[in-house]
C-alpha atoms as an extended CHARMM CRD file, in Angstrom:
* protein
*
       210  EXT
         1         1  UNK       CA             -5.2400000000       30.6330000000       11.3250000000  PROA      1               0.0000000000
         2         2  UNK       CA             -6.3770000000       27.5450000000       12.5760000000  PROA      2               0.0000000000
         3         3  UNK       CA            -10.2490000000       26.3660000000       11.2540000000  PROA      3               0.0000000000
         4         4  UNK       CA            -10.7520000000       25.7930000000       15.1200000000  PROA      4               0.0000000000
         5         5  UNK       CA            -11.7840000000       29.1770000000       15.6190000000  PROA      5               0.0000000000
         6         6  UNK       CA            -14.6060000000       29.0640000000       13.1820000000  PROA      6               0.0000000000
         7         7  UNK       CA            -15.9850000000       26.3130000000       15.3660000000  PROA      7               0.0000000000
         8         8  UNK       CA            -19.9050000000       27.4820000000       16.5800000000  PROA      8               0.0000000000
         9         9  UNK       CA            -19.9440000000       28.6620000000       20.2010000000  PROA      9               0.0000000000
        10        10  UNK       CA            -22.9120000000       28.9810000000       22.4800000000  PROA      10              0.0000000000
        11        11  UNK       CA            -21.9450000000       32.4360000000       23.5170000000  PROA      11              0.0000000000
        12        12  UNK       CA            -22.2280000000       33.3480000000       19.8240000000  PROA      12              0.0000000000
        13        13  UNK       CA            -25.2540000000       35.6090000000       18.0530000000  PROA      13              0.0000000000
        14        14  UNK       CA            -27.3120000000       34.1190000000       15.2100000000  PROA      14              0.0000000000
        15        15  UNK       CA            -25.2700000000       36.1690000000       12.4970000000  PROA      15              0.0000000000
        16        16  UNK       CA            -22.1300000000       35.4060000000       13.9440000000  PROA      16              0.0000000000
        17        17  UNK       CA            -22.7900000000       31.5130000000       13.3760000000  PROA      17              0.0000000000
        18        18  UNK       CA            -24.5760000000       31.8380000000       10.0400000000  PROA      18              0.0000000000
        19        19  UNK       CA            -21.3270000000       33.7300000000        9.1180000000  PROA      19              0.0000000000
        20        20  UNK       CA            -19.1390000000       30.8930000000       10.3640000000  PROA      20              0.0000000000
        21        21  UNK       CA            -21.1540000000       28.1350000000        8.4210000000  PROA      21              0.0000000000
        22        22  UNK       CA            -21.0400000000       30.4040000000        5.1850000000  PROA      22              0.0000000000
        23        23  UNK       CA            -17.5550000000       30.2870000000        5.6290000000  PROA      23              0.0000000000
        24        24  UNK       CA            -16.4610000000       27.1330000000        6.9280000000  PROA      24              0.0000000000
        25        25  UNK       CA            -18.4150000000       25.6590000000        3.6580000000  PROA      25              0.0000000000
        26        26  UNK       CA            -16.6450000000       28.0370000000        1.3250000000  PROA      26              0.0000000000
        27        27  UNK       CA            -13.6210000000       26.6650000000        2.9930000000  PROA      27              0.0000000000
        28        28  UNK       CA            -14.7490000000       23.3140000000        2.2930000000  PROA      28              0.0000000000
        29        29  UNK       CA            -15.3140000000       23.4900000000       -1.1370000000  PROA      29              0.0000000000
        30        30  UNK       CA            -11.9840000000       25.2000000000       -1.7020000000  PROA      30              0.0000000000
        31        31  UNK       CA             -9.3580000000       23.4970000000        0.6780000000  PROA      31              0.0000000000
        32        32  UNK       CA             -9.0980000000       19.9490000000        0.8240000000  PROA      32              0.0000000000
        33        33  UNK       CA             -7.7630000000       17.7090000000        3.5690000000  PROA      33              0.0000000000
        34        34  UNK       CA             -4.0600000000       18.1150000000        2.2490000000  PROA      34              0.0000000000
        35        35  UNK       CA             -4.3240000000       21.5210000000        1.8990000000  PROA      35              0.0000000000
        36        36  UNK       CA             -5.6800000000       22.1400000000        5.3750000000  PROA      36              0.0000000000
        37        37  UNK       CA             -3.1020000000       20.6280000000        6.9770000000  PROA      37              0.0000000000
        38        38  UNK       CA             -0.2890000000       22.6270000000        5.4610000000  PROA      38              0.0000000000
        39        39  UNK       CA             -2.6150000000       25.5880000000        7.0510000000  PROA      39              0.0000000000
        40        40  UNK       CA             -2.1170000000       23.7940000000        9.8410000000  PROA      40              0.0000000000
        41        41  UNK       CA              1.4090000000       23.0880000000        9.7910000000  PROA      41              0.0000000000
        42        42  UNK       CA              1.7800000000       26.6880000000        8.9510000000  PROA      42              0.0000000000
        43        43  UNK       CA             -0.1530000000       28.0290000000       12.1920000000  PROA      43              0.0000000000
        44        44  UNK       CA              2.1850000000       25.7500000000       14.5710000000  PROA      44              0.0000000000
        45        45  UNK       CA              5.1020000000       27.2820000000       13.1400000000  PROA      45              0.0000000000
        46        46  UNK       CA              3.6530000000       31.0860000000       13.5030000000  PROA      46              0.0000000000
        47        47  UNK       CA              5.1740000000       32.2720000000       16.3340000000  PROA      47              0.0000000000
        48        48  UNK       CA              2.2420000000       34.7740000000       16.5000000000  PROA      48              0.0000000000
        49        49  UNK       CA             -0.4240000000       31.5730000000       17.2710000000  PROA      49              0.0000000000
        50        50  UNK       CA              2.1600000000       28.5400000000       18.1350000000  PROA      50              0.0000000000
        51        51  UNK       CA             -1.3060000000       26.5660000000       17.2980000000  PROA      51              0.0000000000
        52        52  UNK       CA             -2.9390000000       28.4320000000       20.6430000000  PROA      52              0.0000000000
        53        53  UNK       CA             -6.4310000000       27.5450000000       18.4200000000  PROA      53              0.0000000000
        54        54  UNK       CA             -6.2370000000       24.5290000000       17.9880000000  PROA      54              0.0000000000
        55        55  UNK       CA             -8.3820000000       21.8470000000       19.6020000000  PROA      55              0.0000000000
        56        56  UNK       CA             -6.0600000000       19.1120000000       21.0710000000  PROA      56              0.0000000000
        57        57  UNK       CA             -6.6050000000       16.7500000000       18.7430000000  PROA      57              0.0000000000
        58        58  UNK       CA             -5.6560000000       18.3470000000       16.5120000000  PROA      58              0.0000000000
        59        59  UNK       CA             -2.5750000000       20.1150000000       17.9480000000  PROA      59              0.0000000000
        60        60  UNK       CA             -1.3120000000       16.6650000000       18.5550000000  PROA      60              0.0000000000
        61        61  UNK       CA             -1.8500000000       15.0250000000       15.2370000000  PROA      61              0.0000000000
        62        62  UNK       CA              0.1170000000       18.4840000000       13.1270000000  PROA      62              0.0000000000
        63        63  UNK       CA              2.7660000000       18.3460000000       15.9480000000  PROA      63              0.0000000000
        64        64  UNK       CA              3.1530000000       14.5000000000       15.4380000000  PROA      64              0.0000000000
        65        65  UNK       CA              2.8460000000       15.7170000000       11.1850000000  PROA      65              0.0000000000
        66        66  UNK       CA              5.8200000000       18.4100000000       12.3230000000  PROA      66              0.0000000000
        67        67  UNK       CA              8.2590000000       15.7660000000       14.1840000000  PROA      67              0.0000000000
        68        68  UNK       CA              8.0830000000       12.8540000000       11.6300000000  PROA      68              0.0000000000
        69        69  UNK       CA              8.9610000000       15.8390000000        9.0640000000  PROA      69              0.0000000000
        70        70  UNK       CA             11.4850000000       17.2310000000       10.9540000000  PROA      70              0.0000000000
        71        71  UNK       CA             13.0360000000       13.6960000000       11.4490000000  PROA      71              0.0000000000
        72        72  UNK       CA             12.6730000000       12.8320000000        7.8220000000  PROA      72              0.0000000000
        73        73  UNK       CA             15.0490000000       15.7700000000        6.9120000000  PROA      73              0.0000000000
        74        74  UNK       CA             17.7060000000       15.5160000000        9.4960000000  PROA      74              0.0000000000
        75        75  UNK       CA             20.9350000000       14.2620000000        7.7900000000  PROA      75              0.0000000000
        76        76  UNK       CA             21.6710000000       10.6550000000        8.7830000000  PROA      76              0.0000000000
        77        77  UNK       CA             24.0870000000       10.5920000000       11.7130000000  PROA      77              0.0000000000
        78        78  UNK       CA             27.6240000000        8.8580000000       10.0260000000  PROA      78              0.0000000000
        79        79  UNK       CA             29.7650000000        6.2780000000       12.3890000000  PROA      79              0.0000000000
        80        80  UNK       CA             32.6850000000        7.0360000000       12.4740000000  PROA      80              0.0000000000
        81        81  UNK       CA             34.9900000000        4.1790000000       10.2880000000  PROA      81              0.0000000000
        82        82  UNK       CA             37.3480000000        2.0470000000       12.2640000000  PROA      82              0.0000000000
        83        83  UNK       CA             41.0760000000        3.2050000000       11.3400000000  PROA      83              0.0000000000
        84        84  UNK       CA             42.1980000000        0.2540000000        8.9860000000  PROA      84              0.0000000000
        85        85  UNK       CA             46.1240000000        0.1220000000        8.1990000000  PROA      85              0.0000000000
        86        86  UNK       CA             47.7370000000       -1.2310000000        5.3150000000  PROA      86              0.0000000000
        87        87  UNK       CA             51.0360000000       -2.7490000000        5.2870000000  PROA      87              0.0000000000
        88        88  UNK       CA             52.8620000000        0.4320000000        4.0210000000  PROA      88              0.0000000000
        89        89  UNK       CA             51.5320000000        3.0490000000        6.7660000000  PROA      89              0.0000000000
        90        90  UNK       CA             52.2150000000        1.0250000000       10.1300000000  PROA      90              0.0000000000
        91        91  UNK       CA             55.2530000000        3.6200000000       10.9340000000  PROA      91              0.0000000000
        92        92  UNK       CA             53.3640000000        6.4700000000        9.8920000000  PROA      92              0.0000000000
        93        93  UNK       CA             50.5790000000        5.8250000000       11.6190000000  PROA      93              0.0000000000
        94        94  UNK       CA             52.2310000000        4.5350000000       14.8810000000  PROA      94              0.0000000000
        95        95  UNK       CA             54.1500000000        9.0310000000       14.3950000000  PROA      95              0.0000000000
        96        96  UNK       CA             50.7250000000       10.3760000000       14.5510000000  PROA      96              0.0000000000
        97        97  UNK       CA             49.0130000000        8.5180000000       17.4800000000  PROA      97              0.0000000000
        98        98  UNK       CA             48.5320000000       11.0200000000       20.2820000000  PROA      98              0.0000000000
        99        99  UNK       CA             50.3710000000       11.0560000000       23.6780000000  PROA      99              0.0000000000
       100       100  UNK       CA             48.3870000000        9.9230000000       26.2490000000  PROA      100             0.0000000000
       101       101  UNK       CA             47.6790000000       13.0290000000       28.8350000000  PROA      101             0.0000000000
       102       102  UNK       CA             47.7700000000       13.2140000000       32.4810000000  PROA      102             0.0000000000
       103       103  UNK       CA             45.0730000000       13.2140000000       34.5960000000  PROA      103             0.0000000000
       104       104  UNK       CA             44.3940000000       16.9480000000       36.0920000000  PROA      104             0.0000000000
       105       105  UNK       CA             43.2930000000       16.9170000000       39.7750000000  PROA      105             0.0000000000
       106       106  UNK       CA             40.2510000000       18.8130000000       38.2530000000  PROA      106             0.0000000000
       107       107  UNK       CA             39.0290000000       15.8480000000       35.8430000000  PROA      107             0.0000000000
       108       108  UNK       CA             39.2390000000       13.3430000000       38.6820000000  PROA      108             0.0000000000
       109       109  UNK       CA             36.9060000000       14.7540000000       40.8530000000  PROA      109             0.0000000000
       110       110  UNK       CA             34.7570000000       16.1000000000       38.8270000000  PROA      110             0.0000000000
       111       111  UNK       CA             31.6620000000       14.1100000000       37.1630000000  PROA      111             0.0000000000
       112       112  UNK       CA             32.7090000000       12.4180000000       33.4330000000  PROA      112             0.0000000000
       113       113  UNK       CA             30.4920000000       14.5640000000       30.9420000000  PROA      113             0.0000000000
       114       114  UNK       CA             29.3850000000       12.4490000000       27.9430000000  PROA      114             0.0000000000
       115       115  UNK       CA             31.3520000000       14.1860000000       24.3850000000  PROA      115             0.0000000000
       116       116  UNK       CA             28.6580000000       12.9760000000       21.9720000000  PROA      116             0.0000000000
       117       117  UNK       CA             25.0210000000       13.3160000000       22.8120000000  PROA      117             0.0000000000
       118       118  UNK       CA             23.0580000000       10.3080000000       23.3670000000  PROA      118             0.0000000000
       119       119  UNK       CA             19.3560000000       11.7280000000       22.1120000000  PROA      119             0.0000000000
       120       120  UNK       CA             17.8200000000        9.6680000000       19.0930000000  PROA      120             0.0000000000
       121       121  UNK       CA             16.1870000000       12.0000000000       15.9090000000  PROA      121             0.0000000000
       122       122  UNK       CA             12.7270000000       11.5180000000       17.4860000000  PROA      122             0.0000000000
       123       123  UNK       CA             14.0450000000       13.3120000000       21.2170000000  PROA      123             0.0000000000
       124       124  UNK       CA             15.5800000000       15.9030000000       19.8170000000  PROA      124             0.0000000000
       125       125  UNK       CA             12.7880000000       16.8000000000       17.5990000000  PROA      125             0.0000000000
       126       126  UNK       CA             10.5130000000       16.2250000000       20.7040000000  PROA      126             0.0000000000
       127       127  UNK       CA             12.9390000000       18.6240000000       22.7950000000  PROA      127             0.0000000000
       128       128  UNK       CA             12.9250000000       21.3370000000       20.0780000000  PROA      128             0.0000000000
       129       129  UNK       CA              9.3450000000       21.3490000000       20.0310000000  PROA      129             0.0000000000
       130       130  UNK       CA              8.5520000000       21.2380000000       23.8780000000  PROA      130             0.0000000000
       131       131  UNK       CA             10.6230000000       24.2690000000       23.9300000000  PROA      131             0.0000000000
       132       132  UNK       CA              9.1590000000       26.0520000000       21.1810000000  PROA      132             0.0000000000
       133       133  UNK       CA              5.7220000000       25.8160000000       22.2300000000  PROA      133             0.0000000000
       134       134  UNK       CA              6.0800000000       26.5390000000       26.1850000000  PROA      134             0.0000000000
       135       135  UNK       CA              7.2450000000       30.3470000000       24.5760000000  PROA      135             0.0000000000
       136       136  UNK       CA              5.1040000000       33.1640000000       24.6260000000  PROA      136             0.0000000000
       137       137  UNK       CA              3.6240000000       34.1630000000       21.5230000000  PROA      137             0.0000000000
       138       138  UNK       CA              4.7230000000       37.6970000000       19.8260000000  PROA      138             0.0000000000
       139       139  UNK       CA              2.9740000000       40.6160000000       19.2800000000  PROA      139             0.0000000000
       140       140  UNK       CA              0.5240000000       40.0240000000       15.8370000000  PROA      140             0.0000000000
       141       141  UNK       CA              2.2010000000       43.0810000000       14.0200000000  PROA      141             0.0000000000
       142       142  UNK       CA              5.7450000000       41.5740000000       14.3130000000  PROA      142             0.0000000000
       143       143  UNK       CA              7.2840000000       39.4240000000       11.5510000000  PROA      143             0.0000000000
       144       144  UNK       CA              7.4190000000       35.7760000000       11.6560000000  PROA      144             0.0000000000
       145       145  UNK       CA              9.8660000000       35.8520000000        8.9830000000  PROA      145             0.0000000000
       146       146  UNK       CA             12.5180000000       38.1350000000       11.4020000000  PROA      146             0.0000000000
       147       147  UNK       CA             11.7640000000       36.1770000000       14.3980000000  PROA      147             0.0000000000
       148       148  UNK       CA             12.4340000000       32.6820000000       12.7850000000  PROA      148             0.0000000000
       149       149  UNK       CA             15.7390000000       34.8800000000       11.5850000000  PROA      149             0.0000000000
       150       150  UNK       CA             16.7510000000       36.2180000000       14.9750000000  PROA      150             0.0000000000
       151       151  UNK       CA             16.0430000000       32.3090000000       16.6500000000  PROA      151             0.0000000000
       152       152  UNK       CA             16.7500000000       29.9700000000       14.0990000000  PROA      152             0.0000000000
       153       153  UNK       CA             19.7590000000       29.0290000000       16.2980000000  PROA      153             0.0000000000
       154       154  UNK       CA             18.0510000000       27.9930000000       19.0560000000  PROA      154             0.0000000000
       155       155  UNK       CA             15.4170000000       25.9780000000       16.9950000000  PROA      155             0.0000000000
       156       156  UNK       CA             17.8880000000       25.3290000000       13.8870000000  PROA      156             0.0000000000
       157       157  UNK       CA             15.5480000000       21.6750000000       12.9900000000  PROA      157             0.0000000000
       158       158  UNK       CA             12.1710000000       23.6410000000       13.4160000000  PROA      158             0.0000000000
       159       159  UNK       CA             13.7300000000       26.8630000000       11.3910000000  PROA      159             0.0000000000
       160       160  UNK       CA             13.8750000000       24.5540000000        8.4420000000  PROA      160             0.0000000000
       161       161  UNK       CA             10.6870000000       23.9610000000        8.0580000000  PROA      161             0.0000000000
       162       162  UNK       CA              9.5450000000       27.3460000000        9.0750000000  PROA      162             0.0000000000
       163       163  UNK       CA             11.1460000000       28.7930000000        6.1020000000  PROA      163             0.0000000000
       164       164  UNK       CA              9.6850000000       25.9210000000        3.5720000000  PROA      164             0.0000000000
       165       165  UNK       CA              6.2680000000       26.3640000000        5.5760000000  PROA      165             0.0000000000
       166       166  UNK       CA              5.7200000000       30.5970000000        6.2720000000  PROA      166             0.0000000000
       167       167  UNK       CA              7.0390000000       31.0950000000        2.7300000000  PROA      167             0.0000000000
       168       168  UNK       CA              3.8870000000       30.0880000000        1.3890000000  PROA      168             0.0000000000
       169       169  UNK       CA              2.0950000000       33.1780000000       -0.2800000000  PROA      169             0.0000000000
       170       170  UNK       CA             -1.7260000000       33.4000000000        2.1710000000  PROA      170             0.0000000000
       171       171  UNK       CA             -3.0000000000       34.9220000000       -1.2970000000  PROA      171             0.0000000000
       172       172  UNK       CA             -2.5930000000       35.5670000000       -4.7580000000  PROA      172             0.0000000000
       173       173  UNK       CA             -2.3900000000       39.5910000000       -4.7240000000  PROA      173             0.0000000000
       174       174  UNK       CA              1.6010000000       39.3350000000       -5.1980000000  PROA      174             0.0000000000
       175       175  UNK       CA              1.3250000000       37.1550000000       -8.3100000000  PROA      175             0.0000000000
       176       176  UNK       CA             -1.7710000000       39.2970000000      -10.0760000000  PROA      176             0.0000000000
       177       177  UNK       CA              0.5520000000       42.2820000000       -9.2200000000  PROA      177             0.0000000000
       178       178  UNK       CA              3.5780000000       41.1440000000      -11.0360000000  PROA      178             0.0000000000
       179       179  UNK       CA              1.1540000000       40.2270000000      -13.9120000000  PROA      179             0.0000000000
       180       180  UNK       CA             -0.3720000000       43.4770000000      -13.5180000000  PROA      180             0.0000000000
       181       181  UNK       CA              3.4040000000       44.9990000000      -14.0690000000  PROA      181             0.0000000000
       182       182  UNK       CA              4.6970000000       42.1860000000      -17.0400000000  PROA      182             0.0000000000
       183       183  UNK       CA              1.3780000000       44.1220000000      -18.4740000000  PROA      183             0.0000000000
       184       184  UNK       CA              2.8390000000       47.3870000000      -18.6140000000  PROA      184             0.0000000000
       185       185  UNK       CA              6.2300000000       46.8280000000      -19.7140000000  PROA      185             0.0000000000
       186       186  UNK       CA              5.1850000000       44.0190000000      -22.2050000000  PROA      186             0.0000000000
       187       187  UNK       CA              3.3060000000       46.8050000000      -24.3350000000  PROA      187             0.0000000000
       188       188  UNK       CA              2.9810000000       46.1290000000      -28.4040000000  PROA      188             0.0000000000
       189       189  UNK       CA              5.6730000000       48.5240000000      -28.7580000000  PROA      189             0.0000000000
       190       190  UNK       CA              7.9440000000       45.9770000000      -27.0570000000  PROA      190             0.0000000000
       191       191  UNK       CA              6.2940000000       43.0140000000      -28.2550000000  PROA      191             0.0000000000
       192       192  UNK       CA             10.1520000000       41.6890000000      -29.9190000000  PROA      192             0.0000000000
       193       193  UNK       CA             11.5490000000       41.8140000000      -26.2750000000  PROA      193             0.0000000000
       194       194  UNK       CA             13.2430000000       38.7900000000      -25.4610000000  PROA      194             0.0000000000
       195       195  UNK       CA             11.9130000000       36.5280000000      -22.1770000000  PROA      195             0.0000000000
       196       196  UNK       CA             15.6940000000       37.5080000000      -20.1570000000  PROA      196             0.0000000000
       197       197  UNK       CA             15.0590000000       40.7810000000      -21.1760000000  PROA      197             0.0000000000
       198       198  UNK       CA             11.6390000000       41.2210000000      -19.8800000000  PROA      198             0.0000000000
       199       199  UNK       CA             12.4460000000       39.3390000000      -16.7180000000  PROA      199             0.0000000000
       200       200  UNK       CA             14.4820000000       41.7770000000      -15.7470000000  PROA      200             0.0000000000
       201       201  UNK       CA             12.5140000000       44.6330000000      -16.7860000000  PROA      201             0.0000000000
       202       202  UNK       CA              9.6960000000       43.3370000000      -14.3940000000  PROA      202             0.0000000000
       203       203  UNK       CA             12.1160000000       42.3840000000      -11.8920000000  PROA      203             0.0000000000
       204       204  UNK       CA             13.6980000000       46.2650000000      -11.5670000000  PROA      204             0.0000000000
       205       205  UNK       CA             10.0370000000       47.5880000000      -11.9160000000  PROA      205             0.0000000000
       206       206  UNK       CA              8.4780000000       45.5180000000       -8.7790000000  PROA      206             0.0000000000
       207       207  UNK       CA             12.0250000000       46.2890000000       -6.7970000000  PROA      207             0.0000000000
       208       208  UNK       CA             13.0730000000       50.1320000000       -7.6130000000  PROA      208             0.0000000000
       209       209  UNK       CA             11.2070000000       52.3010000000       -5.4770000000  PROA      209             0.0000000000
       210       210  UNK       CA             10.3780000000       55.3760000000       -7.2030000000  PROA      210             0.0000000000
């Protein structure tokens, strides 16, 4: 979640602010500027807060953070190469040239429809995220993981980086427990187990349900 709400409000009691300052300098000691804005990053793509804590400044500088990303990992748009002909292929290629169609009644009164879309990286990116954050946010019990899954084709540049971002472990309970389990199968009557063997003796023991 978003530092914003740890911000001191008049409407709040004495110990409420107190507890804010304790943490917001806890915070501070542990989380640097980098690391605070992959939190932020994070809480834009959650579609349980869509960054609804943010102060606008800072809503606009991790959404401008989100775009350039997105933009930076779009695959370059390829021209398409002129058709060059050697001196061998002019007969075959002269066979496979198309015939040109007639005009239906339909396509002449209707309005010509651009094929290829004219948008730059930056107005898509823009266009995804406009979209994305005029939704409502879910329910906070509901998955981000499984929404991003269900809706990745409607936002398929944002779902990108929701999977690099939301993956991110909030704490390091999952890690200590699979220590906690490579402690109990690692015992010194197993100590000549090899490393593959072990892996997957800690992988089936944190998977099998019992």
């Amino acid at each position: 979640m978003s530092l914003c709400v740890l911000e001191k409000c008049d409407a709040d009691s004495e110990l409420t602010t107190n507890l804010k300052l304790a943490i917001l300098e806890q915070i501070g000691h542990r989380y640097d500027d980098t690391i605070q804005r992959i939190l932020r990053k994070a809480t834009l793509l959650d579609p349980r807060y869509r960054g609804g804590h943010m102060i606008p400044p800072v809503l606009r500088s991790t959404r401008c953070d989100l775009m350039e990303e997105i933009v930076e990992n779009m695959p370059a748009s390829s021209a398409t190469p002129s058709p060059s002909h050697s001196e061998g292929d002019t007969g075959e290629s002269a066979a496979t040239v198309p015939k040109h169609k007639k005009a239906s009644l339909g396509s002449l009164l209707g309005k010509r429809v651009a094929r290829e879309s004219t948008l730059t990286d930056d107005q898509k990116a823009e266009a995804e995220m406009a979209i994305y954050l005029q939704e409502r946010v879910i329910d906070r019990e509901e998955n981000p993981l499984i929404w991003w899954k269900n809706n990745q084709c409607r936002f398929p540049l944002m779902a990108k980086l929701a999977k690099k971002y939301l993956c991110i472990c909030a704490t390091s309970t999952p890690s200590e427990r699979v220590f906690s389990t490579a402690g109990s199968v690692v015992t010194p009557i197993r100590s000549l187990l090899k490393p593959e063997k072990e892996n997957m003796f800690v992988f089936l023991a944190r998977n099998i349900e019992i």
